[in-house]
C-alpha positions in Angstrom: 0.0 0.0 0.0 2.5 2.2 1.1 4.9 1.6 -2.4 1.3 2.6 -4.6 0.4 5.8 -2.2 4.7 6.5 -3.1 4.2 5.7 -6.7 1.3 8.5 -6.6 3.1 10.9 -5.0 6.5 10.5 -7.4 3.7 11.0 -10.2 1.8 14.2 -9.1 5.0 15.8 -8.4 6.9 14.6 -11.7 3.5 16.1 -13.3 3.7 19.4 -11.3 7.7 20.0 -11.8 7.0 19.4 -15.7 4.1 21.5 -15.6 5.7 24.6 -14.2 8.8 24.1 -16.5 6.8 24.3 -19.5 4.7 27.2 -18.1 8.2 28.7 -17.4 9.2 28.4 -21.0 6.0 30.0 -22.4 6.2 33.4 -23.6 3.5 35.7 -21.9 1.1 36.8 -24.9 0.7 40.2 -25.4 -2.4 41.7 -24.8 -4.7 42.2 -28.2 -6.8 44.3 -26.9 -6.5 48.1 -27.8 -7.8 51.0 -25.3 -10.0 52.7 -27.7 -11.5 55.0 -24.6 -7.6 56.6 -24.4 -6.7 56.9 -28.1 -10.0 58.9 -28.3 -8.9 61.2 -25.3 -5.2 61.4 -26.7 -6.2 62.2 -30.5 -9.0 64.1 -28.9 -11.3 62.6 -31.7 -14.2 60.0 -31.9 -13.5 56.6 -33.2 -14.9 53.4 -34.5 -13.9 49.6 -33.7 -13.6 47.1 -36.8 -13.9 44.2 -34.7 -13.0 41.8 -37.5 -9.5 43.1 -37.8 -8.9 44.3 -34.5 -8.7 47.9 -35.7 -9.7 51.2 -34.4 -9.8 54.0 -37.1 -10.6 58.0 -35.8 -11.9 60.3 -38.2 -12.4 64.3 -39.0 -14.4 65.2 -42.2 -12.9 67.9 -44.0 -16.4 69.7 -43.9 -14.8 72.6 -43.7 -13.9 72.3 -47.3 -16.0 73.6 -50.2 -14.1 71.4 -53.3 -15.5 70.9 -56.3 -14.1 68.1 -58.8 -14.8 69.0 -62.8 -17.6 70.8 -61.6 -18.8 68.5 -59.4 -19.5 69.6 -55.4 -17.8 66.8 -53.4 -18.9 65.8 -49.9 -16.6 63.9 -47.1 -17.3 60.6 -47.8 -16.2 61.3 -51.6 -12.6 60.7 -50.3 -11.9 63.8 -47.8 -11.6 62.8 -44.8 -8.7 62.9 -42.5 -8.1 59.3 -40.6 -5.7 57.5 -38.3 -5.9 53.7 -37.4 -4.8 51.9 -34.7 -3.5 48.0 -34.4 -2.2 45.9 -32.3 1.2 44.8 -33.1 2.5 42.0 -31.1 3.6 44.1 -27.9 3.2 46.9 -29.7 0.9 49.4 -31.7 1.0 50.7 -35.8 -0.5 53.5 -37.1 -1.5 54.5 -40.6 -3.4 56.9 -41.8 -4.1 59.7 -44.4 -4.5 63.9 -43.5 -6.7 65.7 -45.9 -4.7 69.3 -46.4 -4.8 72.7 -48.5 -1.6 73.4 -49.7 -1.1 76.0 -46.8 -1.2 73.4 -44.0 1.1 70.9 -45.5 4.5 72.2 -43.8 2.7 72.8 -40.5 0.9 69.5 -40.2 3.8 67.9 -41.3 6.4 69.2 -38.8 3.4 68.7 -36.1 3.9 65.2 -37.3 7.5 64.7 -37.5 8.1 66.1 -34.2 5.8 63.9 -32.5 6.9 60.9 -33.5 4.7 60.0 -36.5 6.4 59.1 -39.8 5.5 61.0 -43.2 5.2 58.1 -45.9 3.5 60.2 -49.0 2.2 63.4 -50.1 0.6 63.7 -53.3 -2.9 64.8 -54.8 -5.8 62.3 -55.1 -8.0 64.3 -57.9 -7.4 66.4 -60.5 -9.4 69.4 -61.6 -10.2 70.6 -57.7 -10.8 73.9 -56.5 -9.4 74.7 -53.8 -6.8 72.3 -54.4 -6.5 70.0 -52.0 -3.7 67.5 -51.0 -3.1 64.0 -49.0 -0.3 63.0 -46.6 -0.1 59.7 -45.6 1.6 58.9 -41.9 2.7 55.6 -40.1 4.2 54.8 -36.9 5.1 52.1 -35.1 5.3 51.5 -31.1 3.7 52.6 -28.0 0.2 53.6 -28.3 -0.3 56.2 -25.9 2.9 58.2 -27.4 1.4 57.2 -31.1 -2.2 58.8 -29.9 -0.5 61.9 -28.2 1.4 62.3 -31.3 -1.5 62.1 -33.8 -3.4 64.2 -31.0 -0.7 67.1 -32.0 -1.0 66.5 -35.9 -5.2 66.5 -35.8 -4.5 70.0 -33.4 -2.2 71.4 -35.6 -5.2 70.4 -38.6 -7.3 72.1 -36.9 -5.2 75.0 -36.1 -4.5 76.0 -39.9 -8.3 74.9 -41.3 -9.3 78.1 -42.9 -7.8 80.6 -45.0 -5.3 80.6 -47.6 -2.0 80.9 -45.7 0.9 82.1 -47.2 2.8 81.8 -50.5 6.4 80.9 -49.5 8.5 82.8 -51.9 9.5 86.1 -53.4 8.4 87.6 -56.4 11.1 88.0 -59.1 11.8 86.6 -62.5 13.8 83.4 -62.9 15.2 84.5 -65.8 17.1 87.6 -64.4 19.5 85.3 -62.0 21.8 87.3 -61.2 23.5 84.8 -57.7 26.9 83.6 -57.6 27.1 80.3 -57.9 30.5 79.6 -55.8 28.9 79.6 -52.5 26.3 76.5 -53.8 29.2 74.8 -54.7 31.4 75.0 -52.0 28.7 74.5 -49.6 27.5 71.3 -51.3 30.7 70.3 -52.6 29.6 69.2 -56.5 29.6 70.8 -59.7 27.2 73.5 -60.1 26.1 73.5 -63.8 24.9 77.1 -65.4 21.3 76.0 -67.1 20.0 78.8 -69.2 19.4 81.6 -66.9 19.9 79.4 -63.4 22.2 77.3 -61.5 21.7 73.4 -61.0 23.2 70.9 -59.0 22.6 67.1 -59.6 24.2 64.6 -57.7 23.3 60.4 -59.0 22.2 57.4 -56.9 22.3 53.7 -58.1 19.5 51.0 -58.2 18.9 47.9 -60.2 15.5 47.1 -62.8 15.2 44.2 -64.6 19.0 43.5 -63.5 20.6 46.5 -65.2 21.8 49.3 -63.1 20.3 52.4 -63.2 21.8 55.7 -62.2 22.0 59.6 -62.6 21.7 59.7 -65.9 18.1 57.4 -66.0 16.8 60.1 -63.8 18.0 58.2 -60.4 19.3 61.6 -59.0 19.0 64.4 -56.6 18.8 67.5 -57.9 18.8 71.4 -57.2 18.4 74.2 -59.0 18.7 78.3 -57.7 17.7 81.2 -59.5 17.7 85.0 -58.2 20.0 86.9 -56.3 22.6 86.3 -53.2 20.1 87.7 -51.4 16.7 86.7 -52.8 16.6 83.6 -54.0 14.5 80.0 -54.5 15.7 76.6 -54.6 13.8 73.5 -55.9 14.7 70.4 -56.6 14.4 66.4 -56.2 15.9 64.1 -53.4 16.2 60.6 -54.3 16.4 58.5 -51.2 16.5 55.1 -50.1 13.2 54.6 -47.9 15.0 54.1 -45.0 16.0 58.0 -45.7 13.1 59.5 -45.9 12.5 60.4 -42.7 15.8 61.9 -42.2 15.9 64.0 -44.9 12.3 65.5 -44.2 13.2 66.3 -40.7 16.4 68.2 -42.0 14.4 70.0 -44.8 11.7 70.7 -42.8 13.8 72.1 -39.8 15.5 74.5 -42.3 12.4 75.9 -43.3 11.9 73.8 -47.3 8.1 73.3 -48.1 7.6 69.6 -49.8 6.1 69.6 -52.7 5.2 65.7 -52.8 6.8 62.2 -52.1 6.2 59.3 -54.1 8.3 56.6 -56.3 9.3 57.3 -59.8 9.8 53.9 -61.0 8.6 50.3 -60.0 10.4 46.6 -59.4 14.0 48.4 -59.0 16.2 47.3 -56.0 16.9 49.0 -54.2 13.5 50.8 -53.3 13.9 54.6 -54.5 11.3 57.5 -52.9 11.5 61.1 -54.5 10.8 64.0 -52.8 10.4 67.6 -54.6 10.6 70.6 -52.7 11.2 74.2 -52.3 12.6 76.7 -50.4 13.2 80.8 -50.8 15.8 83.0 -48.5 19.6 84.1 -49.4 21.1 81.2 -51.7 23.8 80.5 -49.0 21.2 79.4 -46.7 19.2 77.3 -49.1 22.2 75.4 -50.2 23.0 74.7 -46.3 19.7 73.2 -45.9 20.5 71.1 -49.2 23.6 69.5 -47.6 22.6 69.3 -44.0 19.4 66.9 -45.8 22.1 65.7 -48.0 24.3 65.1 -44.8 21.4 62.6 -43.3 21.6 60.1 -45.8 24.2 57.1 -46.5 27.0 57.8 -48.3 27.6 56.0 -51.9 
């Protein structure tokens, strides 16, 4: 009797040693659950759950807007409204979304968004033919979700904050064609060849990627690119930055900081390796200045 109540005992605790070893080795799940009550008070907008894919999406209609398309008087649902949505992301959170802007309210919203955290992933229009024009930035994040809710919190404020009006035009008035700048500060500050184009000054320095296995470089158009026209003292930049993706961000923090509106990002080209975003931009002030803020974005990304 006593060697079976033994046998038991060895068994229950063989069982209960085992047991705790695997619960030991099992990796605590994260939770999927996302607080939908605190991104609302964060973002300081209302929301909706899509139970089926575990996603809560916040909205503001543009309703502010009066656009017409061809003619035609578009409402919200027609493709303006301004969205973020929230995921679960193992023990984490992502973020995507898409900011309906005038053309005013692009730098703002986007430095609202870059210095909270919030990644800028395209900028480009959606119709053609609109009046007022109207633009779309898409944003993405990924990590915690309070600091991804405070940080679209800032960007819908900063929406909200420029909603209205036309802003204004971020340039001088001259004609192009009357450059008069020297071009020897460009090119010491930026360290390439400055090239004398007609009536202005350009700078184009080649990157490298791969289509269809043949390599592809400055002269295909895979190239950054700046030109100046006007005085030392009056003068625009614009131009193209061709950047790997993991770039992008870099370089619009560093163009942004310097005071250089973006025009758009998006790709020029599709199936090359690597993956090649283009941004355009442009920026007005004495040309010394402008080509600083060329090389300090320059200065971000990886060297050839």
């Amino acid at each position: 009797m006593n060697t079976i109540r033994e046998s038991k005992i060895a068994m229950l605790l063989s069982c209960a040693l085992f047991g705790g070893q695997v619960a030991a080795q099992e990796p605590s799940k994260p939770s999927s659950a996302l607080d939908t009550a605190k991104i609302e008070q964060l973002t300081g907008i209302k929301g909706k759950l899509d139970a089926t894919e575990n996603v809560f999406k916040v909205g503001v209609p543009r309703s502010d807007l009066k656009v017409t398309v061809a003619g035609i008087k578009m409402v919200p649902p027609m493709g303006l409204t301004s969205w973020a949505a929230f995921k679960p992301a193992g023990d984490k959170v992502t973020v995507m979304g898409d900011l309906v802007l005038q053309e005013h309210q692009i730098d703002p919203v986007m430095s609202a968004a870059l210095d909270n955290g919030i990644e800028v992933t395209a900028l480009h229009n959606h119709f053609l033919w609109d009046t007022p024009k109207v633009m779309f930035m898409h944003i993405g994040g990924l990590g915690d979700a309070e600091k991804l809710a405070t940080g679209m919190g800032k960007v819908f404020a900063k929406l909200k904050e420029t909603s209205g009006g036309k802003g204004q035009t971020p340039h001088p008035s001259f004609d192009a064609g009357k450059t008069s700048l020297d071009p020897k500060p460009i090119e010491a500050i930026i360290g390439a060849p400055v090239e004398k184009v007609g009536e202005v000054y350009k700078v184009t320095l080649g990157r490298t990627t791969r289509m269809d296995g043949h390599e592809l470089g400055k002269a295909m158009g895979v190239n950054t690119w700046a030109v100046f026209a006007g005085s030392n003292e009056k003068a625009i930049v614009a131009g193209d930055f061709a950047m790997l993706e993991s770039e992008l961000q870099g370089v619009l923090k560093a163009l942004r900081g310097a005071g250089i509106s973006i025009a758009t990002i998006h790709n020029h080209m599709i199936g090359e390796s690597p993956k090649i975003m283009f941004l355009h931009y442009w920026g007005a002030g004495p040309v010394s200045e402008l080509a600083k803020s060329i090389k300090t974005a320059l200065d971000t990304q990886a060297k050839p």
